[in-house]
GUDO-258784 format. One line per field, with one value per residue: residue number from 1; chain; x, y, z of N, C-alpha, C, O in turn. Coordinates in steps of 0.001 Angstrom, whole numbers. Layout:
GUDO-258784
pos	NUM; ...
unit	A; ...
n.c1	X; ...
n.c2	Y; ...
n.c3	Z; ...
ca.c1	X; ...
ca.c2	Y; ...
ca.c3	Z; ...
c.c1	X; ...
c.c2	Y; ...
c.c3	Z; ...
o.c1	X; ...
o.c2	Y; ...
o.c3	Z; ...
end
This chain:
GUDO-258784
pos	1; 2; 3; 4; 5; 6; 7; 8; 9; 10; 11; 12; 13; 14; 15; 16; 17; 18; 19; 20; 21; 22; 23; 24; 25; 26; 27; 28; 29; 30; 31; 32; 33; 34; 35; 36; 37; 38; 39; 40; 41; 42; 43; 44; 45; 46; 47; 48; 49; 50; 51; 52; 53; 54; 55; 56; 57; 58; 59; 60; 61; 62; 63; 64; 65; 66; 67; 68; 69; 70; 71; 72; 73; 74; 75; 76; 77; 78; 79; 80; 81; 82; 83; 84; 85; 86; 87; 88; 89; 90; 91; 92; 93; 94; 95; 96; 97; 98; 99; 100; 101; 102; 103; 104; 105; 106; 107; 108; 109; 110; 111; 112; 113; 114; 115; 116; 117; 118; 119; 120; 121; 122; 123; 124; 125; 126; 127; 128; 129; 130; 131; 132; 133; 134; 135; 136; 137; 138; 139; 140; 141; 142; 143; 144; 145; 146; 147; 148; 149; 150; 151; 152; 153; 154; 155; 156; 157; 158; 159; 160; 161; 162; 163; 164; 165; 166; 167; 168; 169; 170; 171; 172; 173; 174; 175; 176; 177; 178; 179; 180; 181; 182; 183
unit	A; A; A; A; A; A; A; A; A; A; A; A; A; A; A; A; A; A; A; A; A; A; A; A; A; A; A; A; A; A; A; A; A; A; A; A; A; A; A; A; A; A; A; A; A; A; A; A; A; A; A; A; A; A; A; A; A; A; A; A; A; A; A; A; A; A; A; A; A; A; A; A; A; A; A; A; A; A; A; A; A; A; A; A; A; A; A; A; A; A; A; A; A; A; A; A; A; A; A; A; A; A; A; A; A; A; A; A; A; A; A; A; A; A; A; A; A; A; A; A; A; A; A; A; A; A; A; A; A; A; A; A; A; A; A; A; A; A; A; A; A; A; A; A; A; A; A; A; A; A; A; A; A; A; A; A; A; A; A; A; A; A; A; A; A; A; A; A; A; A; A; A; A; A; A; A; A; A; A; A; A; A; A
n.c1	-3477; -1986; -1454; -3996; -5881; -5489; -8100; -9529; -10845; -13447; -14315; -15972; -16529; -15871; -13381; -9866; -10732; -9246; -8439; -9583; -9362; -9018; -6314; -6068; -3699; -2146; -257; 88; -1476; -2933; -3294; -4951; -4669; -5331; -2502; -1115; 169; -368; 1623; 256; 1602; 1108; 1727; 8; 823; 2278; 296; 1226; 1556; 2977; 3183; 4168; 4876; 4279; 4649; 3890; 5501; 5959; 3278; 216; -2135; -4841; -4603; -6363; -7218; -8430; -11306; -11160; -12232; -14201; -15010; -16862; -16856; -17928; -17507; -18570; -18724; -19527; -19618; -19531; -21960; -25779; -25923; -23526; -22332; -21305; -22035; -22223; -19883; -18286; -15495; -12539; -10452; -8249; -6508; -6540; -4512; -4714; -3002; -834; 1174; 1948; 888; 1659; 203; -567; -888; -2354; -2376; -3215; -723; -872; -1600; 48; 1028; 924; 2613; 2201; 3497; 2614; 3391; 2821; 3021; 5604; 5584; 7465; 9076; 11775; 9777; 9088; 8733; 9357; 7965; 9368; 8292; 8582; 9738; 12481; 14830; 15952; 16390; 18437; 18960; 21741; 20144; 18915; 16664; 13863; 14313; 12159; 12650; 10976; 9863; 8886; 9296; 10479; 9423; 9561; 10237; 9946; 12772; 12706; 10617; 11116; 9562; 9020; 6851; 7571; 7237; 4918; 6597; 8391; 10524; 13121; 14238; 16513; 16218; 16481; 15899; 16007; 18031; 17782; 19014
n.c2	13556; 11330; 11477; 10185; 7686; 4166; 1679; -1464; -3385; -5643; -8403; -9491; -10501; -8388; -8861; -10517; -14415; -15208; -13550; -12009; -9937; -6622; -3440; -505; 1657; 4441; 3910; 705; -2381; -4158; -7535; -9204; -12386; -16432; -17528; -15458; -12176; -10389; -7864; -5637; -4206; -1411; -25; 2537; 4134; 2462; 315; -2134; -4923; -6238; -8439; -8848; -11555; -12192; -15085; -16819; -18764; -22021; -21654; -21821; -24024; -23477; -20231; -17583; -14335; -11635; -9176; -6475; -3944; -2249; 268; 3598; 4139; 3129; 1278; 1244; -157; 591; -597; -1760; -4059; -4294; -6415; -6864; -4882; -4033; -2855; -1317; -2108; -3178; -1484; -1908; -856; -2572; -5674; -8733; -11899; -14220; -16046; -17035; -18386; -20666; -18963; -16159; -13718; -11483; -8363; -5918; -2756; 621; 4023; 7055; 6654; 4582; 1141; -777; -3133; -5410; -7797; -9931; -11226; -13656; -13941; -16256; -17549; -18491; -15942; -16902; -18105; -16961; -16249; -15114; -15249; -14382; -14126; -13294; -11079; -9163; -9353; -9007; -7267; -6575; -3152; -743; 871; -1086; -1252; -3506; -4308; -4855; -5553; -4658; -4543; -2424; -799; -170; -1966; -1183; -2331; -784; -715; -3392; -2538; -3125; -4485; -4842; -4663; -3841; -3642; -1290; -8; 444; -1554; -1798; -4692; -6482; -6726; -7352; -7644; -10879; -11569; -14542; -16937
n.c3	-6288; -5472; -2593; -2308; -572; -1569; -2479; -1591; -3789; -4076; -6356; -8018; -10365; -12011; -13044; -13901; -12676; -10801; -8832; -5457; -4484; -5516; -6333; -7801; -9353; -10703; -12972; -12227; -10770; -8276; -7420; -5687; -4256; -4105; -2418; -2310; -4439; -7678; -9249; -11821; -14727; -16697; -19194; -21075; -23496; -25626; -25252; -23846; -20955; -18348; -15568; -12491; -9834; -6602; -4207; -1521; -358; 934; 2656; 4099; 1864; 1769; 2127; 1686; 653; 2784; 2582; 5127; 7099; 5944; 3757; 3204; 346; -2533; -5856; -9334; -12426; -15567; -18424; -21838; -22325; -21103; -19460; -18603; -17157; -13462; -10684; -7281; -6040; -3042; -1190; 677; 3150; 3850; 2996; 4482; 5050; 6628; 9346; 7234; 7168; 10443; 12909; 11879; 9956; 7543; 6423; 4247; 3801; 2685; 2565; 1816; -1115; -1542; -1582; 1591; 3253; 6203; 8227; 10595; 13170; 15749; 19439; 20127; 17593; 14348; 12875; 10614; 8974; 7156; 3706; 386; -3001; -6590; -9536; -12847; -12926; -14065; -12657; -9503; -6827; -3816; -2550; -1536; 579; 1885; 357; -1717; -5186; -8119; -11079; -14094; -17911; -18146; -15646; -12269; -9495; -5910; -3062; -78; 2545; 5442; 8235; 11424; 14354; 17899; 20826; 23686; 26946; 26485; 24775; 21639; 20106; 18214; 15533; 14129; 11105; 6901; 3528; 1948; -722; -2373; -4642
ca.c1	-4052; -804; -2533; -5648; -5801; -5996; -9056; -9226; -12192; -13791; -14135; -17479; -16618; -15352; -11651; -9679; -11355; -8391; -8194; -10531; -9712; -7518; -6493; -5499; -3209; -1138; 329; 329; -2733; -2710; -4642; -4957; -5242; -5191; -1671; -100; -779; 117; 1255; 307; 2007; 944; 2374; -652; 1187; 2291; -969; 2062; 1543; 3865; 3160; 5284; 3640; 4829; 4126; 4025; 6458; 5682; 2001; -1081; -2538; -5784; -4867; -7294; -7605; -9820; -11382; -11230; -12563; -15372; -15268; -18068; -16406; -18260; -17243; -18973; -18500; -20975; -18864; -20412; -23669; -25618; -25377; -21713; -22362; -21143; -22581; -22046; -19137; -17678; -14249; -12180; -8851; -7388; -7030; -5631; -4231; -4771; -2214; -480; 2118; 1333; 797; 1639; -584; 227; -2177; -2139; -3176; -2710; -446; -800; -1427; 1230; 918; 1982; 2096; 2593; 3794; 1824; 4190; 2101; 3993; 5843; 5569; 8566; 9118; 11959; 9372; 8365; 9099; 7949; 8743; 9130; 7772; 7975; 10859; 13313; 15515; 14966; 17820; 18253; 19990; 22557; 19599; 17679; 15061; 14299; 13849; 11909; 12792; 10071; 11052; 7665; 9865; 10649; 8449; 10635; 9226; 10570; 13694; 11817; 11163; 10751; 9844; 8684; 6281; 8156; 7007; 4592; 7356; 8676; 12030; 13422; 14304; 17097; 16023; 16602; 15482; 17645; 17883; 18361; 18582
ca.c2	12219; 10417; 11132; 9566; 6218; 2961; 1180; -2684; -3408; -7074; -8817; -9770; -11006; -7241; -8846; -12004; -14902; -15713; -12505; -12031; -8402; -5657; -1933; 128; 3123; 4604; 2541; -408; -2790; -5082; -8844; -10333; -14259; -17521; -17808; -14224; -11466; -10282; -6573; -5623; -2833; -947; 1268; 2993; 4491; 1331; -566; -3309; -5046; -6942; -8868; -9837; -12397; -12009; -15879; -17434; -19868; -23286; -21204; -23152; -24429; -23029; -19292; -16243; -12312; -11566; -7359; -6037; -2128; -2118; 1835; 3548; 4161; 2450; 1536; 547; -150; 553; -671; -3373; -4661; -3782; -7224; -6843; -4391; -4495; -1494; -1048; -2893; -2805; -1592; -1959; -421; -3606; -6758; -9704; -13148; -14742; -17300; -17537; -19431; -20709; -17871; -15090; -13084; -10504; -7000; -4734; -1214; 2216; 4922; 7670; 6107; 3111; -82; -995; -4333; -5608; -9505; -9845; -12465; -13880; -14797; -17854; -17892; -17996; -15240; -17444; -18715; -16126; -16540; -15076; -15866; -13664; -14209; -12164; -9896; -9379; -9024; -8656; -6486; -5465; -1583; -586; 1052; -1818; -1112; -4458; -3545; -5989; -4808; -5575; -3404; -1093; -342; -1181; -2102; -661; -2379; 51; -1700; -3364; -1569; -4471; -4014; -5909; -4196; -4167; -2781; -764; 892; -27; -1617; -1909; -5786; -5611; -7096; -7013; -8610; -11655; -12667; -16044; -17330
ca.c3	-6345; -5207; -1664; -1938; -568; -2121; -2185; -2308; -4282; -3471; -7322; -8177; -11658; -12963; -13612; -13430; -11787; -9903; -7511; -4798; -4656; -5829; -5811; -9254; -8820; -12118; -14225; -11390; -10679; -7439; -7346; -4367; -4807; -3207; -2354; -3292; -5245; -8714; -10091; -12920; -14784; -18136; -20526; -22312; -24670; -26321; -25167; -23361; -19582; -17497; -14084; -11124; -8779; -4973; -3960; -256; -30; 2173; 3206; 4165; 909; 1582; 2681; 1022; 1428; 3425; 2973; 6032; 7380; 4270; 3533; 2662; -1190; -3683; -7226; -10561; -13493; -16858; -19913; -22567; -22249; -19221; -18096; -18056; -15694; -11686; -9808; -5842; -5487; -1762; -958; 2105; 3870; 4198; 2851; 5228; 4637; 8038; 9652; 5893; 8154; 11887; 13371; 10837; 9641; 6707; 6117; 3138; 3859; 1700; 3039; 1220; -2183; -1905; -728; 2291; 4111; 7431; 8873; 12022; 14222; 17054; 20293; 19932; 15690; 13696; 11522; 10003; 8072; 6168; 2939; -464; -4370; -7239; -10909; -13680; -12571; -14573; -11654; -8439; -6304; -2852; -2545; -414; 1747; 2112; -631; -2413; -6474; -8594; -12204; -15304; -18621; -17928; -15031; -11179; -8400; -4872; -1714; 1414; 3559; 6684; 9633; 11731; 15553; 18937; 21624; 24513; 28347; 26325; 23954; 20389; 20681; 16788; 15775; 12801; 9274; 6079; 3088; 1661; -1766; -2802; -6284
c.c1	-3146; -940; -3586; -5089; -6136; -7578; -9123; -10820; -11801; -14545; -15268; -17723; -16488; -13578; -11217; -10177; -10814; -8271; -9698; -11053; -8796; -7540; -5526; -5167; -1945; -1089; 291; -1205; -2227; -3628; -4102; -5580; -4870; -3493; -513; -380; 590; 449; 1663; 395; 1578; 1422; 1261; -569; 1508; 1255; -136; 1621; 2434; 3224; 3804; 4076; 4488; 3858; 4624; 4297; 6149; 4022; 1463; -1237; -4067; -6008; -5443; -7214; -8447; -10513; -11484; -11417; -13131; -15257; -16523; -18034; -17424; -17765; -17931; -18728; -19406; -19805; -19509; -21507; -23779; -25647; -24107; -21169; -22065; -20993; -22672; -21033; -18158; -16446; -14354; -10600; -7791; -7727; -5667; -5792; -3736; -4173; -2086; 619; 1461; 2143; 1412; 929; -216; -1258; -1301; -2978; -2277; -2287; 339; -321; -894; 1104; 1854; 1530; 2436; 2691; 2963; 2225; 3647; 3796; 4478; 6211; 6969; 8833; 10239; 10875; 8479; 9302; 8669; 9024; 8366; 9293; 7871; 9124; 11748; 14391; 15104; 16705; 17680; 19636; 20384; 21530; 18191; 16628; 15171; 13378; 13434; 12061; 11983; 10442; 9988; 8262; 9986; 9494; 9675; 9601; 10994; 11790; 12992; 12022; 10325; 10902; 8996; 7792; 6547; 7776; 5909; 5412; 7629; 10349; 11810; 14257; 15016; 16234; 16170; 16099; 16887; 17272; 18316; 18263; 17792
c.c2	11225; 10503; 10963; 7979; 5104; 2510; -719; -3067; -5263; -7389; -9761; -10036; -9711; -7445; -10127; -12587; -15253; -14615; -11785; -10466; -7733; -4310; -1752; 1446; 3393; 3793; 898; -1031; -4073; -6033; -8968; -11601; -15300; -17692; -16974; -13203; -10846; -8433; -6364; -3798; -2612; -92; 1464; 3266; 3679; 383; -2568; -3298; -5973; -7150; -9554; -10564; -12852; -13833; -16121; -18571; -20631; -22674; -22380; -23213; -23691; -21218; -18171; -15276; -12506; -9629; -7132; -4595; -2162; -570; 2149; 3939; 2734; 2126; 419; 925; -274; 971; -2086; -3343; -4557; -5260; -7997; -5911; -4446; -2882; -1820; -2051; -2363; -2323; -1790; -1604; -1100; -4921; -7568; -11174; -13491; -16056; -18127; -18927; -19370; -20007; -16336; -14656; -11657; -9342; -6131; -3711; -252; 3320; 5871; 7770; 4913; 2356; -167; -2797; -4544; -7171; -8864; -11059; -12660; -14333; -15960; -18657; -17778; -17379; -15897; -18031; -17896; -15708; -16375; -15221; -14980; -14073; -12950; -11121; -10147; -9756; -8619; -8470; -6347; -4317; -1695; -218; 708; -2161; -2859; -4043; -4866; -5447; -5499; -3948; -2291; -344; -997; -1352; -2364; -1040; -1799; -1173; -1992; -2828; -2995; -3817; -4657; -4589; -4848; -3308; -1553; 462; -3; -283; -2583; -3782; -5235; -6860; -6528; -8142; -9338; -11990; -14063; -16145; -18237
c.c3	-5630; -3399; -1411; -1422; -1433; -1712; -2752; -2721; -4250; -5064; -7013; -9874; -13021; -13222; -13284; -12112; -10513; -8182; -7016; -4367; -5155; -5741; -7570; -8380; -9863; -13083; -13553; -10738; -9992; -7441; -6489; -4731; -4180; -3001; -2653; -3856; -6192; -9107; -11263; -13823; -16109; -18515; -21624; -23380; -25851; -25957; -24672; -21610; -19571; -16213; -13905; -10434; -7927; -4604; -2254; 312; 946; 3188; 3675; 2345; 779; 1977; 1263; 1415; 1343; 3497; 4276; 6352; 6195; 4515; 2821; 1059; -2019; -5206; -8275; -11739; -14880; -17728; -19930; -22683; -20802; -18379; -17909; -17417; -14117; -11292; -8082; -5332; -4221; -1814; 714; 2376; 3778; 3560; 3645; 4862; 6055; 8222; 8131; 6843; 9561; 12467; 13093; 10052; 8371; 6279; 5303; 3317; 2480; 3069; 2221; -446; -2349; -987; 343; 2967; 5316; 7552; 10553; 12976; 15664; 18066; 20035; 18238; 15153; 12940; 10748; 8809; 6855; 5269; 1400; -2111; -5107; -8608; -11460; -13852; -13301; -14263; -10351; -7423; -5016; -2351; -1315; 883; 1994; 1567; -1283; -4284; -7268; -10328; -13608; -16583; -18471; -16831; -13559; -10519; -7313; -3816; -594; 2067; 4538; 7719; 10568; 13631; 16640; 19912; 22912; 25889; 27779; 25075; 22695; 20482; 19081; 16882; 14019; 12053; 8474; 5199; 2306; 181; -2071; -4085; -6693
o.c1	-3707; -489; -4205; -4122; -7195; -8147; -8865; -11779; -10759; -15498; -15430; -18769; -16753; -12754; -11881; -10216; -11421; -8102; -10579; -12137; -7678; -8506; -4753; -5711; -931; -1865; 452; -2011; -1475; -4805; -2882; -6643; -3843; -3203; 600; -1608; 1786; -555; 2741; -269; 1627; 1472; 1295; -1362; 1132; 1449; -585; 1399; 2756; 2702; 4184; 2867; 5337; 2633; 5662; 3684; 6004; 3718; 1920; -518; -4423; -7142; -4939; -7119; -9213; -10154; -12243; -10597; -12339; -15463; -17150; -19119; -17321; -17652; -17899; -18539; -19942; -19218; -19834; -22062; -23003; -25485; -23753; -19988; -22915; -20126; -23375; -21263; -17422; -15951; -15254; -9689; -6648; -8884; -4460; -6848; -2657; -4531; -2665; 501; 698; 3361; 1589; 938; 638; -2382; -144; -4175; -1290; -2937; 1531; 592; -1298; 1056; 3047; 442; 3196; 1866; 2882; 1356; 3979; 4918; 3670; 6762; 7640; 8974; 9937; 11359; 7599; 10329; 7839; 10244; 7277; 10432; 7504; 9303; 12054; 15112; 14074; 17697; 16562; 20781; 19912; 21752; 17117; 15803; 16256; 12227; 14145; 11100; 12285; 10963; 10381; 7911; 9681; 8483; 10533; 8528; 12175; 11573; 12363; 13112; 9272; 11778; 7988; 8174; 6086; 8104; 5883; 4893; 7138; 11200; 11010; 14749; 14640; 15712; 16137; 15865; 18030; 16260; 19473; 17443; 17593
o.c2	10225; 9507; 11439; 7346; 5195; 2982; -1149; -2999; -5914; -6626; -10539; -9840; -9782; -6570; -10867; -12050; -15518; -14902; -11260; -9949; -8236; -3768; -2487; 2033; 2694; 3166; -54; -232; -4894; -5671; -8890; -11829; -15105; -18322; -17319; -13126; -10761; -7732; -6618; -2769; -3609; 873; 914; 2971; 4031; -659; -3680; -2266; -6564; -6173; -10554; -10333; -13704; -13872; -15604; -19231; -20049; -23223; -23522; -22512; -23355; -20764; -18095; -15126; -13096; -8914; -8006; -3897; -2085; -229; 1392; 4053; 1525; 3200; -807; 2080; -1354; 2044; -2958; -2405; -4609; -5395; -9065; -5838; -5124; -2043; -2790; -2751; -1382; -2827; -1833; -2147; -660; -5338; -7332; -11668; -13156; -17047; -19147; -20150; -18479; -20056; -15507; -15369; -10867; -9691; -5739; -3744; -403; 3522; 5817; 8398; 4169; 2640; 139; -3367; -3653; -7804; -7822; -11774; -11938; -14733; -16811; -19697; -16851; -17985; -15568; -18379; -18188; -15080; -17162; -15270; -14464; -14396; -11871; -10455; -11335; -10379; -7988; -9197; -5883; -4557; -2293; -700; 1281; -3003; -3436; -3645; -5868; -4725; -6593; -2860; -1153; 835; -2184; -846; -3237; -477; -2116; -2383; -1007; -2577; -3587; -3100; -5133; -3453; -5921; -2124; -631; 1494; -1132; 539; -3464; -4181; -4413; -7794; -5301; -9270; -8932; -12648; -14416; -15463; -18386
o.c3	-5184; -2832; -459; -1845; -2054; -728; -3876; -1952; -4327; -5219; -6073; -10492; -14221; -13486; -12559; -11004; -9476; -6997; -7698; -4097; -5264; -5205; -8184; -7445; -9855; -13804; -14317; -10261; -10517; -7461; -6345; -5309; -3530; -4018; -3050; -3877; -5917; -9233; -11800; -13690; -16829; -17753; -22725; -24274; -26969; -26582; -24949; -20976; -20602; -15675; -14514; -10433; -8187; -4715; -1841; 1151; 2021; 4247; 3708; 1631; -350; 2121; 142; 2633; 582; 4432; 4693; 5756; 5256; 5680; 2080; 489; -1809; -5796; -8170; -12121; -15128; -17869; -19125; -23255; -19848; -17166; -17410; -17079; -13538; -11540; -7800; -4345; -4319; -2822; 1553; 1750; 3657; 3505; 3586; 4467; 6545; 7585; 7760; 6913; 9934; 12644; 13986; 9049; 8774; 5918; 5452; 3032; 1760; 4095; 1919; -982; -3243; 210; 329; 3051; 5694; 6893; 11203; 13475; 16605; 17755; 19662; 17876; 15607; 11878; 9601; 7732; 6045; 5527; 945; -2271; -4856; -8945; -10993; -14872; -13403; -15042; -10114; -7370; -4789; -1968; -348; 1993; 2175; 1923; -1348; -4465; -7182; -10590; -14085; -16339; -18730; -16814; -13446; -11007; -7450; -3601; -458; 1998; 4925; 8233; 10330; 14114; 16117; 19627; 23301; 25808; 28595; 24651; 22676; 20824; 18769; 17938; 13184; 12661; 8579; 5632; 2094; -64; -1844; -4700; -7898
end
């Protein structure tokens, strides 16, 4: 199962009003929402959740995910009363938050189960300005190799060290980063 892909399902009033879409996978449950998105972790066994909320520091004010690549996956849901029902709800590959900053662009795909994201730096844009805030965390670390660890007591959330890189003469010519904490 841990290679199946994600699916971002487009929220049609089957979960908070706030997120426009999201993706469930284990114990970990992604919103996408005006300005960020939230994960939300559970521990069945004790019937306990925890969420972090990844925010977008100095954004536009009005930026949204947007689904993008609709798959032909469907999902519904029949719990409650049937008209608390939502049957054929869309997914999609991708969800994007278009020119969060001028001319940055940020996309969430699945590779091979786990989120991944991408910054999309137009010519000319400053990736200086990309900039994101963390709620919820107990802690929030970055490891000797680059990983950055957000620690809640259900456990961590590990986003990858960046692989950060420019398209150059037709080739991939590597651009260093890392992520920075601040307090």
């Amino acid at each position: 199962i841990g290679q199946l892909p994600l699916y971002f399902v487009e929220n049609r009033g089957q979960t908070d009003r706030r997120a426009a879409y999201y993706a469930e996978g284990g114990d970990t449950s992604v919103f996408f929402e005006k300005g960020g998105i939230t994960f939300a972790k559970t521990d069945s066994g004790a019937e306990r959740g925890w969420a972090v909320r990844v925010g977008f520091v100095g954004a536009r004010q009005t930026v949204r995910p947007v689904g993008k690549k609709r798959t032909p996956a469907i999902i519904s849901y029949f719990t409650g009363q049937q008209s608390e029902w939502h049957a054929g709800l869309p997914t999609f590959a991708e969800v994007a938050y278009e020119d969060v900053w001028p001319g940055i662009d940020l996309v969430y795909t699945s590779r091979a189960g786990h989120l991944k994201y991408t910054f999309l730096v137009a010519p000319g844009a400053d990736p200086r300005r990309i900039k994101l805030s963390v709620t919820g965390a107990t802690d929030v670390a970055r490891k000797d190799d680059g990983r950055l660890v957000m620690a809640t007591p259900l456990g961590d959330l590990t986003e990858e060290a960046p692989y950060v890189y420019q398209d150059v003469r037709g080739g991939r010519v590597e651009v260093p980063a890392s992520f920075a904490v601040a307090s």
